[in-house]
C-alpha positions as CSV (number, residue, x, y, z in Angstrom):
1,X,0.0,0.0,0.0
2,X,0.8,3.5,-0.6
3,X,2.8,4.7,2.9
4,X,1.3,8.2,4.2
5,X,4.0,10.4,5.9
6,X,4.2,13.0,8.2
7,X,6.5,15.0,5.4
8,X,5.6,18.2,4.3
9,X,3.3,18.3,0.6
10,X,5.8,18.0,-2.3
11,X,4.5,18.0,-5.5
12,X,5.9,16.6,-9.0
13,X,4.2,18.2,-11.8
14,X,4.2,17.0,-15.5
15,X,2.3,16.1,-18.6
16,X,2.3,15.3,-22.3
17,X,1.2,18.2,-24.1
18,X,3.9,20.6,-23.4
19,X,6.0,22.4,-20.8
20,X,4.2,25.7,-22.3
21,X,0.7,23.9,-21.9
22,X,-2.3,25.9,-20.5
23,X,-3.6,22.9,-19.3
24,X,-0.4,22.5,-17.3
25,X,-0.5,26.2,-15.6
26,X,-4.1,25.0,-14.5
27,X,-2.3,21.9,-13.0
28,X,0.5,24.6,-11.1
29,X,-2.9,26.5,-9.8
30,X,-4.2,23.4,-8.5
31,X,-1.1,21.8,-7.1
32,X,-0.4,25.5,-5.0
33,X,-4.3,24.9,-3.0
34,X,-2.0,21.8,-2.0
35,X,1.8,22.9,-1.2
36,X,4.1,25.3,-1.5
37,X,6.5,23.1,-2.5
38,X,6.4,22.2,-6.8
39,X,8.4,20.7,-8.7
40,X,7.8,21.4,-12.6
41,X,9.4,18.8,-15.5
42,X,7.8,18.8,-18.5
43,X,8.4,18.0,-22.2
44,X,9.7,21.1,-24.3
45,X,7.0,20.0,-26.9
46,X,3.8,18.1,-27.3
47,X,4.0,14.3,-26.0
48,X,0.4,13.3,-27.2
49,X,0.1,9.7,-27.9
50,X,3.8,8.8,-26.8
51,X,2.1,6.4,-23.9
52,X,5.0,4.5,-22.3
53,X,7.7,5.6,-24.3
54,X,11.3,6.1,-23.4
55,X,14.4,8.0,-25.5
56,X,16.9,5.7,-26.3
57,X,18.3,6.9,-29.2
58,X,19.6,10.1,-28.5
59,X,20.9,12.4,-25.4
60,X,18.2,14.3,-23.4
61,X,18.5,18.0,-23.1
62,X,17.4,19.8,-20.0
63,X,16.6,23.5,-19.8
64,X,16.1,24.9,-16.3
65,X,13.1,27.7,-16.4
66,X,13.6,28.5,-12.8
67,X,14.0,27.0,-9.4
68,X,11.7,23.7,-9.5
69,X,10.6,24.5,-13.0
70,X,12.5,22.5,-16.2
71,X,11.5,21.5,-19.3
72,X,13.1,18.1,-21.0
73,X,13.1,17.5,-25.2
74,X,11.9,14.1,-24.7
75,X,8.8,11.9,-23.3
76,X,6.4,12.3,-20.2
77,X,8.2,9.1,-19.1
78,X,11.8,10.6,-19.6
79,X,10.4,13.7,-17.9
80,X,9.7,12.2,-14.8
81,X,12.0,9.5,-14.8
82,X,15.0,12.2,-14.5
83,X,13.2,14.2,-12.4
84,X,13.1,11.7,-9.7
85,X,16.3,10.2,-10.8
86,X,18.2,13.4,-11.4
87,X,16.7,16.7,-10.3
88,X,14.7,16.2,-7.0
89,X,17.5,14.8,-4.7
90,X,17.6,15.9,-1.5
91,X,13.9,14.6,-0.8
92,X,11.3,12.5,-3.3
93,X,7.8,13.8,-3.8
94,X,5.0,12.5,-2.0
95,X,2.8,13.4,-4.7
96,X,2.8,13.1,-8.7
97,X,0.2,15.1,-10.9
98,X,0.0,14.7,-14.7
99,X,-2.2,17.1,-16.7
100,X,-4.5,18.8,-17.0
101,X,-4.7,16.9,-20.5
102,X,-6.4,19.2,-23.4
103,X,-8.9,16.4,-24.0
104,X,-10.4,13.3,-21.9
105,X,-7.9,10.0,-21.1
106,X,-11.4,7.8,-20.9
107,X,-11.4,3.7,-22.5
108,X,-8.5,2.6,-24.1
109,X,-7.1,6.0,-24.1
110,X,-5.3,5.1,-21.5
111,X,-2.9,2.9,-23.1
112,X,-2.0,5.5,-25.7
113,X,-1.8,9.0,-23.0
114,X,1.3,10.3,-22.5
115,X,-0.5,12.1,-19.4
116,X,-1.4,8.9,-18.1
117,X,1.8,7.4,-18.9
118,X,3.8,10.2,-17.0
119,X,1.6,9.2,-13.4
120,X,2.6,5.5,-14.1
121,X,6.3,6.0,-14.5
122,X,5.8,7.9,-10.7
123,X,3.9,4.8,-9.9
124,X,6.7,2.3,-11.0
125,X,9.2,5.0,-8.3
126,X,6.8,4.4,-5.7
127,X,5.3,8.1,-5.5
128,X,1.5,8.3,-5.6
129,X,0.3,9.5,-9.5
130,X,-2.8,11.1,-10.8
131,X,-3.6,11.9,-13.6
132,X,-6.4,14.8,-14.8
133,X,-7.8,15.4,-18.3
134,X,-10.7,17.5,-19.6
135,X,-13.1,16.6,-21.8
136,X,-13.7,18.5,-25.1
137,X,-17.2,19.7,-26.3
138,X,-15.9,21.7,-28.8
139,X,-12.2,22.9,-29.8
140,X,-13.9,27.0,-29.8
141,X,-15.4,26.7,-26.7
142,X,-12.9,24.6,-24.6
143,X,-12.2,25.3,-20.8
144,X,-10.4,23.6,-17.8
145,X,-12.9,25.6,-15.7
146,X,-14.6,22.5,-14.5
147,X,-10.9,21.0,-13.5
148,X,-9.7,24.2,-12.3
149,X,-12.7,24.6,-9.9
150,X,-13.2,20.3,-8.6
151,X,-10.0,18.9,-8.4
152,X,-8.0,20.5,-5.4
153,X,-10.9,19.4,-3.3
154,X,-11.1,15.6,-5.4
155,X,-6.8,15.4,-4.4
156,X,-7.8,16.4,-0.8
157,X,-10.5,13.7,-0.8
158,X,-7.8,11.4,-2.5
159,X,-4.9,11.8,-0.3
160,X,-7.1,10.8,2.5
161,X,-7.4,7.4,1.4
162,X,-4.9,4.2,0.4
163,X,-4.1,2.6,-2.5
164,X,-1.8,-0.5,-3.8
165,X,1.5,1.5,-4.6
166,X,1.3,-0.5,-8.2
167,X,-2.3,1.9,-9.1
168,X,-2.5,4.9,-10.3
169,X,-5.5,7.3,-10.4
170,X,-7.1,8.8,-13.7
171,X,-9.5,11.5,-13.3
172,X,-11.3,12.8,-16.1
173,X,-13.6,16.2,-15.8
174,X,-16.5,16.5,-17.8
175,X,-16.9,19.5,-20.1
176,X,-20.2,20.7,-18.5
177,X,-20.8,24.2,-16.6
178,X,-19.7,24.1,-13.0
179,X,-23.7,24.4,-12.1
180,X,-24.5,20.6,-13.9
181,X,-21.9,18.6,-12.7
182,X,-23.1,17.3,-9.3
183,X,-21.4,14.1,-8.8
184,X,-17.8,12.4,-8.3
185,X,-17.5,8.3,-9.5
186,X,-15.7,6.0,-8.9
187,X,-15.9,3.9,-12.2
188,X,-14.0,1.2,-14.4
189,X,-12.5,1.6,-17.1
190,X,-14.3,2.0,-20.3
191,X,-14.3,0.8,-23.8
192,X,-15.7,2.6,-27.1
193,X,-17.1,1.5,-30.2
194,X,-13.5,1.7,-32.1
195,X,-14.2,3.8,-34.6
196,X,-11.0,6.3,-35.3
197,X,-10.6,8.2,-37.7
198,X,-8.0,7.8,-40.6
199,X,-7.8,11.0,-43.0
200,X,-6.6,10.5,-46.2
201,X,-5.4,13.3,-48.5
202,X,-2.8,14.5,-50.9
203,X,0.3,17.0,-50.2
204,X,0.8,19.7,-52.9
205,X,2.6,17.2,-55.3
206,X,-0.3,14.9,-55.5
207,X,1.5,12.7,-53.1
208,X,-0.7,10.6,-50.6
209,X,-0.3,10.6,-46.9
210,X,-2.3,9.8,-44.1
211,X,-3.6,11.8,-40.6
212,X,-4.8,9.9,-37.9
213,X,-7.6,11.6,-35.6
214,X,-8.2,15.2,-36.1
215,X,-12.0,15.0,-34.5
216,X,-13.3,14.9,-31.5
217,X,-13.3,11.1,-30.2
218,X,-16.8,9.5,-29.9
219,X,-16.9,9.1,-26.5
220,X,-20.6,7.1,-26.4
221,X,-19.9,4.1,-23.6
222,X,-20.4,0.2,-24.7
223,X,-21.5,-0.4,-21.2
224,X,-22.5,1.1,-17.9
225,X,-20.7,2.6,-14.6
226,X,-17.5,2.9,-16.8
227,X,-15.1,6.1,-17.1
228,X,-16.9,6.5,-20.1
229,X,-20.9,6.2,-18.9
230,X,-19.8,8.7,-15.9
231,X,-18.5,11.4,-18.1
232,X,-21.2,11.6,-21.0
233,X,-23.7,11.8,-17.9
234,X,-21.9,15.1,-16.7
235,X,-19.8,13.0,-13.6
236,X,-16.6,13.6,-12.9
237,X,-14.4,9.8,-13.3
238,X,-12.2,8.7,-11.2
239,X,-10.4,5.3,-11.8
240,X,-8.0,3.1,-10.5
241,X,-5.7,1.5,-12.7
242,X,-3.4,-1.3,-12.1
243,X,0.1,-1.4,-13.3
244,X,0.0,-5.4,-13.8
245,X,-1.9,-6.1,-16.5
246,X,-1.5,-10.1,-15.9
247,X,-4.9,-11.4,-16.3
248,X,-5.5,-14.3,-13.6
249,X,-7.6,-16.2,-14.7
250,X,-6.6,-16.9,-18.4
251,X,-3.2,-17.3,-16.4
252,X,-4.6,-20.3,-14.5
253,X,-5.9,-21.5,-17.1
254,X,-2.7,-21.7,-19.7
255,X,-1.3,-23.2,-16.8
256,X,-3.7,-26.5,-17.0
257,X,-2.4,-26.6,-20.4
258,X,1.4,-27.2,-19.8
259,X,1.0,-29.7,-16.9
């Protein structure tokens, strides 16, 4: 289980859309109703989609943006991974936040977010990770009011409570007005009707090439009390998620099979 401490707050910020992110100065507002103490370490670009990935193929370059605040040219994974190898040194955080995410981390999202991604690498170091996205309605009326307003007091209601040290949390806020979202869930994880979208066009030399996405995801739920269900009904989501993805019971029974 996660081990509670007596230590002053200390925060670990980071995230995959970039260390100039407004979605990530919503996450420093947040984070400061917390502590005093933040750490910033963020990718110098957007991460979107880099999930779990590390940068083996060429050297890492840090810039330092101020005391606690650096930004890293590489993953949300290599982001945090030197920040807690490299940067924070004299004491570890006792909290990880990852966000807020310019767009929901709801279904199998989860397996492609960088922002997720970035609270399970804190996971695998043993410091407890959340992760926070907001939904889009629409790109021209987008707002992180609704995360901005309900998450210091969903962390407060967190960090009250235990969890396994190999589970992260993902939060997702729905894009409703502060006024019609009335309820916090605890929900599993979803799974859409798979239905992405795969542009097709032409460059200026009549040269083919392809865009994946580029619309807003169709977030209608396959099933109900998912990530998924609570979100389209105007709930904020909050889910567990466990780093060992072994599933026991197919496990037991491949085992029958080799006796």
């Amino acid at each position: 289980m996660i081990k509670r401490t007596d230590q002053p707050l200390r925060i670990l910020l980071s995230n995959d859309d970039g260390i100039h992110a407004p979605g990530l100065k919503i996450l420093e507002k947040i984070a400061r109703t917390l502590s005093d103490d933040i750490w910033i370490v963020a990718p110098e670009s957007e991460q979107s989609g880099a999930a779990h990935s590390l940068t083996l193929g060429r050297p890492l370059r840090i810039r330092k943006l101020g005391e606690k605040s650096f930004s890293i040219d590489g993953t949300p994974t290599d982001c945090v991974m030197i920040a807690l190898n490299k940067l924070i040194t004299d004491r570890p955080p006792n909290l990880m936040l990852s966000g807020v995410n310019h767009g929901s981390n709801l279904g199998e999202d989860v397996t492609y977010s960088g922002t997720v991604a970035a609270a399970m690498e804190a996971t695998l170091f043993g410091v407890p990770a959340i992760a926070l996205s907001q939904e889009i309605s629409d790109h021209a009326n987008f707002s992180y009011e609704p995360a901005q307003h309900f998450a210091p007091e969903v962390i407060k209601r967190l960090l009250t409570q235990t969890w396994p040290a190999d589970v992260l949390l993902n939060i997702n806020f729905p894009h409703d007005s502060l006024e019609k979202i009335k309820a916090v869930r605890v929900v599993k994880q979803g799974l859409r009707n798979i239905n992405d979208s795969i542009f097709e066009w032409k460059d200026p030399r009549g040269r083919p090439f392809f865009w994946i996405g580029g619309t807003i995801r169709d977030n209608t739920p396959t099933e109900s009390d998912t990530d998924l269900e609570a979100v389209q009904n105007g709930a904020i989501s909050i889910t567990p998620l466990h780093l060992d993805l072994t599933h026991s019971s197919t496990l037991e029974t491949l085992k029958l099979a080799f006796l």
